[in-house]
C-alpha positions as a Markdown table, in Angstrom:
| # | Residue | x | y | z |
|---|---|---|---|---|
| 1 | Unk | 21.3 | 67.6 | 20.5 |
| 2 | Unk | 24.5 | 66.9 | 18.5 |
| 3 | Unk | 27.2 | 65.7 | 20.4 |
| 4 | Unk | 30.3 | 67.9 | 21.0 |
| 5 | Unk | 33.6 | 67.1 | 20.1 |
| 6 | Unk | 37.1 | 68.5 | 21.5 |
| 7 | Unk | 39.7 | 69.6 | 19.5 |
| 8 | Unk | 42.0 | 67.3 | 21.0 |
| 9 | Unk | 39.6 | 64.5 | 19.7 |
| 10 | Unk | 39.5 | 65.8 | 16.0 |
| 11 | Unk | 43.5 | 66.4 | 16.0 |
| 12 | Unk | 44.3 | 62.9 | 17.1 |
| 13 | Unk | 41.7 | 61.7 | 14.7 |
| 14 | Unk | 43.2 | 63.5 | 11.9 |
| 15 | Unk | 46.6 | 62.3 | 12.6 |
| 16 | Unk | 45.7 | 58.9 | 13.0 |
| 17 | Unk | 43.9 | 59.1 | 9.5 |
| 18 | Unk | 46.6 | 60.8 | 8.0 |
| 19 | Unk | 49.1 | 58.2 | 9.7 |
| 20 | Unk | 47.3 | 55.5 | 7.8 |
| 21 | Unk | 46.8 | 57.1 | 4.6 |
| 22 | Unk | 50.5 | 57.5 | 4.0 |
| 23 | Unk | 51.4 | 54.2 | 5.6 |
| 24 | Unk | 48.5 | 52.8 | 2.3 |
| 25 | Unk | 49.9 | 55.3 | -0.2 |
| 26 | Unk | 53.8 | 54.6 | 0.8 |
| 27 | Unk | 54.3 | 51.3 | -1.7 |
| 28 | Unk | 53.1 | 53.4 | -4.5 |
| 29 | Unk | 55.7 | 56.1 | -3.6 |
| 30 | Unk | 58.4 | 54.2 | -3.3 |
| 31 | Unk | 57.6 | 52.7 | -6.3 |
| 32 | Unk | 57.8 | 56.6 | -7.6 |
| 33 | Unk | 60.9 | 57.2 | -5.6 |
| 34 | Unk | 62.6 | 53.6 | -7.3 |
| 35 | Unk | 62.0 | 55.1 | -10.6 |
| 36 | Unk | 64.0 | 58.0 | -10.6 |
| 37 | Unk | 67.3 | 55.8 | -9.0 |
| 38 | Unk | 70.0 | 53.7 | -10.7 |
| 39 | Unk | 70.0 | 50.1 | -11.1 |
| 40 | Unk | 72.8 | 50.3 | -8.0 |
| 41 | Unk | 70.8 | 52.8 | -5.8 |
| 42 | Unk | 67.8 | 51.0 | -6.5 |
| 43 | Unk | 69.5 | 47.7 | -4.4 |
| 44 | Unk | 71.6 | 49.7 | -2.6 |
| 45 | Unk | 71.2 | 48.6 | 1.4 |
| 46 | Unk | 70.1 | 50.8 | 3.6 |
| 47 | Unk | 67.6 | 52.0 | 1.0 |
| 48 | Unk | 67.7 | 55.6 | 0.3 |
| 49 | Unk | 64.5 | 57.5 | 0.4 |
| 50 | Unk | 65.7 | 61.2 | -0.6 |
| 51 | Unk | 68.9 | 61.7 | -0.4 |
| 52 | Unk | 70.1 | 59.8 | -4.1 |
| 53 | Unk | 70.8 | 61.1 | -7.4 |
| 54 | Unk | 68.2 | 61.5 | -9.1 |
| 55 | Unk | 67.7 | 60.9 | -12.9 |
| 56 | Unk | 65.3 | 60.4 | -15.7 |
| 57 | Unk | 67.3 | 57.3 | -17.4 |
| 58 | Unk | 64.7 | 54.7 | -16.8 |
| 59 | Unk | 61.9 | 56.7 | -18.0 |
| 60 | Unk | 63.6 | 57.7 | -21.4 |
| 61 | Unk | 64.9 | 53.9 | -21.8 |
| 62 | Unk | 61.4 | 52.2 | -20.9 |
| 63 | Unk | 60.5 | 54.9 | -24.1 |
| 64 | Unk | 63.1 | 53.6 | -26.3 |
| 65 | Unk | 62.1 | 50.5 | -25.2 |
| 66 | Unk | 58.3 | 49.9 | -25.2 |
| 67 | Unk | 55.6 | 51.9 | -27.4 |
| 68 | Unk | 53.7 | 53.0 | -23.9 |
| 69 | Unk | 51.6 | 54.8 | -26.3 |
| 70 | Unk | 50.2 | 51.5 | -27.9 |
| 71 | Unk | 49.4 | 49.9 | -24.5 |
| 72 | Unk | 47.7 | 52.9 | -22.8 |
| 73 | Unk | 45.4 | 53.1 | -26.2 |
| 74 | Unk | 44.9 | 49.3 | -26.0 |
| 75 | Unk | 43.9 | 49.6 | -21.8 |
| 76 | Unk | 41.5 | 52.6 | -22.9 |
| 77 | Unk | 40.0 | 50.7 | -25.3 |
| 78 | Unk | 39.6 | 47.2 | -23.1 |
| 79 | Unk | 38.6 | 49.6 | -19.8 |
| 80 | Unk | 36.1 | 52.1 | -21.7 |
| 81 | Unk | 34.6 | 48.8 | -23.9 |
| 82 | Unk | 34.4 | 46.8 | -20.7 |
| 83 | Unk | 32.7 | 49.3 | -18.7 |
| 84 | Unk | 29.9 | 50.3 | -21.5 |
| 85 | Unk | 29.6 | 46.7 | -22.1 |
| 86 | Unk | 28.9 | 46.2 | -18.4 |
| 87 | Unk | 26.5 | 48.8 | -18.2 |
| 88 | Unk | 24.3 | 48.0 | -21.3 |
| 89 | Unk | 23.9 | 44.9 | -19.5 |
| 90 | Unk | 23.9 | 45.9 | -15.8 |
| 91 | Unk | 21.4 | 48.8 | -16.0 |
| 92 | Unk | 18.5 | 46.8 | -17.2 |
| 93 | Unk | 18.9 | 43.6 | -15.2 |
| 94 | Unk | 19.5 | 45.5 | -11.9 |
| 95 | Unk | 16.5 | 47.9 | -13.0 |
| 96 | Unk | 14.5 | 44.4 | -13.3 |
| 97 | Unk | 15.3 | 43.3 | -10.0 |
| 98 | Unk | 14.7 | 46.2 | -8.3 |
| 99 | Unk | 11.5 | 47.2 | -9.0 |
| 100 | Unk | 10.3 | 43.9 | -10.3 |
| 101 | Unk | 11.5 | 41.3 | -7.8 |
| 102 | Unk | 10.4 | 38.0 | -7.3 |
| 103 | Unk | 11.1 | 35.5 | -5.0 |
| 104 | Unk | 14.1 | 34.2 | -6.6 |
| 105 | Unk | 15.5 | 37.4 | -7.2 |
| 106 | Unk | 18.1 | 37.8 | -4.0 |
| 107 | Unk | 19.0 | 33.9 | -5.0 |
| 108 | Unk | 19.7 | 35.1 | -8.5 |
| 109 | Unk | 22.1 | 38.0 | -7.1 |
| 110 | Unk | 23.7 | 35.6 | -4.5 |
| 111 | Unk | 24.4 | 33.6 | -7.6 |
| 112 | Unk | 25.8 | 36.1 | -9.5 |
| 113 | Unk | 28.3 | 37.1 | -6.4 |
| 114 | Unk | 29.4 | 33.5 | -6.1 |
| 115 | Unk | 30.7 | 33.5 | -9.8 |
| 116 | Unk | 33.3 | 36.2 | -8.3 |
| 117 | Unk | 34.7 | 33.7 | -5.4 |
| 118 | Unk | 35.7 | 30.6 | -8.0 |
| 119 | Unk | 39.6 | 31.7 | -9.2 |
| 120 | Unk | 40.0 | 32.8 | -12.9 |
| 121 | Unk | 42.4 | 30.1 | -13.5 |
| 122 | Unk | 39.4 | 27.3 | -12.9 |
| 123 | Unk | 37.9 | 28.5 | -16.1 |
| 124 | Unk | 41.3 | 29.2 | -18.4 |
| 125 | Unk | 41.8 | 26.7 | -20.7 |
| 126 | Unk | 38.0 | 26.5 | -22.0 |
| 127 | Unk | 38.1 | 30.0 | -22.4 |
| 128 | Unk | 41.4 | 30.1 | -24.0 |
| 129 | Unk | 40.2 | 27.3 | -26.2 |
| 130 | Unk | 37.3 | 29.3 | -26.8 |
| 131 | Unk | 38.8 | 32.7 | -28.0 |
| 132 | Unk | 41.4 | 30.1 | -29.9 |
| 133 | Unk | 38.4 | 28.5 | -32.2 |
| 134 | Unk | 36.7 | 32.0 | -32.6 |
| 135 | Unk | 39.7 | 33.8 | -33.4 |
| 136 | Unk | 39.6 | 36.0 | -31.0 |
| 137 | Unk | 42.8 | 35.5 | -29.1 |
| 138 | Unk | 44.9 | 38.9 | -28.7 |
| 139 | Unk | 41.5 | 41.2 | -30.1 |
| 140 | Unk | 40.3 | 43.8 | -28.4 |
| 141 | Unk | 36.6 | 42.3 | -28.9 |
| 142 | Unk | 37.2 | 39.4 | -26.9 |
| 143 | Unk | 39.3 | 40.9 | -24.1 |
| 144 | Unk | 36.2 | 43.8 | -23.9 |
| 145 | Unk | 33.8 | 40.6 | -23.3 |
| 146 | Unk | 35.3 | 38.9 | -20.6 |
| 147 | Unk | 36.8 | 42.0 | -18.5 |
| 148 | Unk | 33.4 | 43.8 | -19.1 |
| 149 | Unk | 31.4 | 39.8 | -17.7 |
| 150 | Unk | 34.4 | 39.2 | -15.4 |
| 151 | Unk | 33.0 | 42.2 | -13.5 |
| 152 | Unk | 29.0 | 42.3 | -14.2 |
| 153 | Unk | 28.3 | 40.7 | -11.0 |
| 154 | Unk | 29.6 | 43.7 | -9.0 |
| 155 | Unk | 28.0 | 45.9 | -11.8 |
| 156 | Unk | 24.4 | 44.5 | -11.3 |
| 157 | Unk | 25.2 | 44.4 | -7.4 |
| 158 | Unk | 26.3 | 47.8 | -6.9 |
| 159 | Unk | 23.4 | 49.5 | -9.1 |
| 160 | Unk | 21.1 | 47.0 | -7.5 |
| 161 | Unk | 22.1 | 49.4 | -4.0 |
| 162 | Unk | 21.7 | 52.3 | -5.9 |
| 163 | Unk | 18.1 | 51.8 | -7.4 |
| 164 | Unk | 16.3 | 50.1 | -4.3 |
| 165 | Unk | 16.6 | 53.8 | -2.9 |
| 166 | Unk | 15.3 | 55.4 | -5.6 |
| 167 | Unk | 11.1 | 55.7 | -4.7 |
| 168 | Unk | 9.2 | 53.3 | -6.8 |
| 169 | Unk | 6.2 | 56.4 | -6.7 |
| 170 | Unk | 8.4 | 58.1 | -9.1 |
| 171 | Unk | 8.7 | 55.6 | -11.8 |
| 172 | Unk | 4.9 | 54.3 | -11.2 |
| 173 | Unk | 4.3 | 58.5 | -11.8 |
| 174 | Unk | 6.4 | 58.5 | -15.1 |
| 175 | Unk | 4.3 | 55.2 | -16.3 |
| 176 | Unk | 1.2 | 57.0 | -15.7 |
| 177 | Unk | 2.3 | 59.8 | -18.0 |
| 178 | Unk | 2.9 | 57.1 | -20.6 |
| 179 | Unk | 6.7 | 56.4 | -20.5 |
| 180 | Unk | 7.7 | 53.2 | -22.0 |
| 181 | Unk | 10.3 | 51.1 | -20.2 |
| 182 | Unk | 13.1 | 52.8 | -21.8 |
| 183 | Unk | 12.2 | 55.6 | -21.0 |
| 184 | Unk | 11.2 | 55.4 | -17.5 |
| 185 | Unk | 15.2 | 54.0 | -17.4 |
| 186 | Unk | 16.9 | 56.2 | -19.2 |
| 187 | Unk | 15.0 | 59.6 | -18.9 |
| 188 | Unk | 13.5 | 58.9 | -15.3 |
| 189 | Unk | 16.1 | 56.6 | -13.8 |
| 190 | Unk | 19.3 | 57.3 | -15.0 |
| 191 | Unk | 19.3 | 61.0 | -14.1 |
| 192 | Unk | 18.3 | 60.2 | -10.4 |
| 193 | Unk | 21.3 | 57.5 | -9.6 |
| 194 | Unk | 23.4 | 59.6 | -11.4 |
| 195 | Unk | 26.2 | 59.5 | -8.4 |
| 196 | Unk | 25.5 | 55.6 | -7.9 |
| 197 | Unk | 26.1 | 54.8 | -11.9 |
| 198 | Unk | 29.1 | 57.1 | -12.0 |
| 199 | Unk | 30.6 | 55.2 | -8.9 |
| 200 | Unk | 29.8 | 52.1 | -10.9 |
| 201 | Unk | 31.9 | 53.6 | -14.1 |
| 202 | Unk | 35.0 | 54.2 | -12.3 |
| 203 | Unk | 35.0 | 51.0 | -10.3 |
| 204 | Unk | 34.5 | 49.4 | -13.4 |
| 205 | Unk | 37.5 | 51.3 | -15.2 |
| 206 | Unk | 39.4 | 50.5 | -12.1 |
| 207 | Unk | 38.8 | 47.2 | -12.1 |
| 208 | Unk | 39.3 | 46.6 | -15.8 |
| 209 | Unk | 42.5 | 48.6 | -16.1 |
| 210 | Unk | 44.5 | 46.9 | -13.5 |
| 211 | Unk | 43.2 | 43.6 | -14.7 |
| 212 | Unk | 46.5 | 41.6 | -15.3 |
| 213 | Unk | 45.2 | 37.6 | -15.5 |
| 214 | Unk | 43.2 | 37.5 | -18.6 |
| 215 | Unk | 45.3 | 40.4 | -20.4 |
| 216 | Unk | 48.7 | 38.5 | -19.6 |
| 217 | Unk | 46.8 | 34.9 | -21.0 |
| 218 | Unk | 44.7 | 36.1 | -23.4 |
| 219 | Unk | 47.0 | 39.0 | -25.2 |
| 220 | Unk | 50.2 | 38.8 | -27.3 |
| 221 | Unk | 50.8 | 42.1 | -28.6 |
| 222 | Unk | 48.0 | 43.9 | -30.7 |
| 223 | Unk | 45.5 | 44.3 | -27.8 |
| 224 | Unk | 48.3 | 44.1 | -24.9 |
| 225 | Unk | 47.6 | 46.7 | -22.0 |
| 226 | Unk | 49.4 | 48.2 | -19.8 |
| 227 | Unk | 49.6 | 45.2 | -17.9 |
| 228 | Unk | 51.7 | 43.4 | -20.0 |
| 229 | Unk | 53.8 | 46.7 | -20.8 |
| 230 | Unk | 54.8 | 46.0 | -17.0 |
| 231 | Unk | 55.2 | 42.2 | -17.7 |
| 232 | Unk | 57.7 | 42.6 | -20.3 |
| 233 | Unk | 60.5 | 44.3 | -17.5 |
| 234 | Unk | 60.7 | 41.1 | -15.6 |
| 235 | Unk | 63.2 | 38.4 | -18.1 |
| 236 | Unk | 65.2 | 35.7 | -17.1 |
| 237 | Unk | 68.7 | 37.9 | -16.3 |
| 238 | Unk | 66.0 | 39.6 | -13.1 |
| 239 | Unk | 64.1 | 42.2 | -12.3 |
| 240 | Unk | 65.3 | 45.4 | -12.8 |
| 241 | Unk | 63.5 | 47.0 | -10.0 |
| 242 | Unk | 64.6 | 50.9 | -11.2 |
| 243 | Unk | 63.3 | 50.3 | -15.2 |
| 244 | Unk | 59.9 | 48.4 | -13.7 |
| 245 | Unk | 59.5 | 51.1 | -11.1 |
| 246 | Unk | 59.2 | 53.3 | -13.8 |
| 247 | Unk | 57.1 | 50.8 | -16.2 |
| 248 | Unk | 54.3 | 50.6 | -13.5 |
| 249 | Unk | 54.5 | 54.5 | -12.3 |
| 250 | Unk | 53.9 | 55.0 | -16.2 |
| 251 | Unk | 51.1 | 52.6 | -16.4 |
| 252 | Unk | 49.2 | 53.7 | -12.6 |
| 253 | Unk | 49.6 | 57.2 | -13.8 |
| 254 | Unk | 46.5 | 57.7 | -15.7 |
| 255 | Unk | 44.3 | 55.6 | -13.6 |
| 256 | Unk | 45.8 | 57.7 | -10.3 |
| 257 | Unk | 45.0 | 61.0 | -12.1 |
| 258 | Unk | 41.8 | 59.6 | -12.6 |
| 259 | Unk | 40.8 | 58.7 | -9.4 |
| 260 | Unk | 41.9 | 62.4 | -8.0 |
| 261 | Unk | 39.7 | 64.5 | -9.7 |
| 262 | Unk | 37.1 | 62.1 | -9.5 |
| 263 | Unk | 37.5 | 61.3 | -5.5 |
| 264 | Unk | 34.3 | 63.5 | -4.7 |
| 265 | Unk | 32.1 | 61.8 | -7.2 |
| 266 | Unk | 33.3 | 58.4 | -6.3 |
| 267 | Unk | 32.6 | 59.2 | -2.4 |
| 268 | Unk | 29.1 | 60.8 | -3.0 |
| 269 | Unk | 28.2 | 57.6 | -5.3 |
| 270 | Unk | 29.1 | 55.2 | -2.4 |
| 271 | Unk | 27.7 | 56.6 | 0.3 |
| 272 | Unk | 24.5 | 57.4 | -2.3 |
| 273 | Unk | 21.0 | 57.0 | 0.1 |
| 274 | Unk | 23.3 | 56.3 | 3.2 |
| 275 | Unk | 20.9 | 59.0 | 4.5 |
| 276 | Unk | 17.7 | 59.0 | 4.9 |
């Protein structure tokens, strides 16, 4: 028998989440708020949350300014080729592992986790030293390869999740028909973690979009993202907080539209075989 629940319970429950969603989502609107001040206004103490004149200055100067354009293209580009190149890589090892384990397998994936916990900056110079002698410094190519094996562990890990609850009678069924290997993963597989793999793609995107280290070290200004759009409103005169408010809202924008209309697929992936 299910157990009942007051109102009173669900109200303060709702208020409390609400409470801490906006108290999560308020440095993003101020940052919103900041853009549409002055310079002044923007330092002006005590801060003003409403009640200022608004205006549209800093967005039509960061225009004049910067070719957004160019760097949203360039972070489509590095976030799309990252994520593809992460799957194409992630799909078949995690299918591997989880139907074909061995005894080294949850060593291997412990492994591939720990690569995540040593800092970026261990491993910059031979990388940048690498890229230097291949000529791949400020290419899209060689940004797409180390965002897209920057985040293959969590890749391989997350669809690792998702395809131990797939049951392994269905895929020994399709083999029995005569599938081949690819396709018992692409025809038999893929369709059934559907919500897991699209989870996978926007985490991925996320992850690769916002990625500032590599794109700030490794980028001048053909491949530059959005990232180092933001980058270029700090000099050594200071930060103008209302012109870089307006930078980043400009650069979060597409990734925060994004993640809206895909909220309901992102939740069903994550909480994909939760029940039995």
């Amino acid at each position: 028998m299910a157990r009942r629940v007051s109102t009173a319970y669900k109200v303060s429950m709702t208020v409390i989440a609400w409470a801490v969603a906006f108290l999560i989502f308020f440095p993003i609107l101020w940052m919103i708020l900041t853009s549409f001040k002055t310079e002044l206004e923007a330092f002006s103490t005590p801060p003003q949350f409403l009640f200022f004149e608004w205006t549209t200055e800093n967005y039509v100067v960061v225009q004049e300014r910067s070719d957004y354009v160019r760097y949203a293209m360039n972070s489509v580009i590095l976030a799309g080729g990252a994520t593809l190149l992460g799957l194409i890589i992630a799909i078949p090892a995690a299918w591997a592992m989880a139907f074909f384990p061995t005894k080294r397998t949850k060593d291997l994936l412990l492994w591939m986790l720990s690569t995540k916990m040593m800092p970026a900056v261990g491993v910059l110079v031979p990388i940048y030293l690498l890229f230097r002698n291949l000529g791949l410094l400020d290419t899209h190519i060689g940004l797409i390869v180390v965002l897209g094996l920057a985040n293959l562990p969590i890749v391989v890990w997350m669809l690792f999740t998702y395809f131990k609850e797939i049951p392994k009678d269905i895929l020994e069924a399709a083999r029995m028909d005569g599938a081949s290997s690819w396709k018992e993963v692409v025809f038999v597989l893929a369709p059934m973690a559907v919500p897991g793999i699209a989870s996978t793609i926007l985490l991925n995107v996320i992850l690769a979009w916002n990625e500032a280290f590599w794109t700030l070290n490794l980028t001048t200004i053909n491949a530059a993202p959005l990232t180092a759009f933001i980058a270029s409103y700090s000099s050594p005169e200071g930060l103008f907080w209302a012109k870089l408010s307006a930078a980043s809202t400009l650069a979060i924008a597409p990734i925060l539209v994004l993640g809206w209309f895909s909220q309901r697929q992102l939740v069903r992936g994550l909480t994909f075989g939760a029940v039995k």
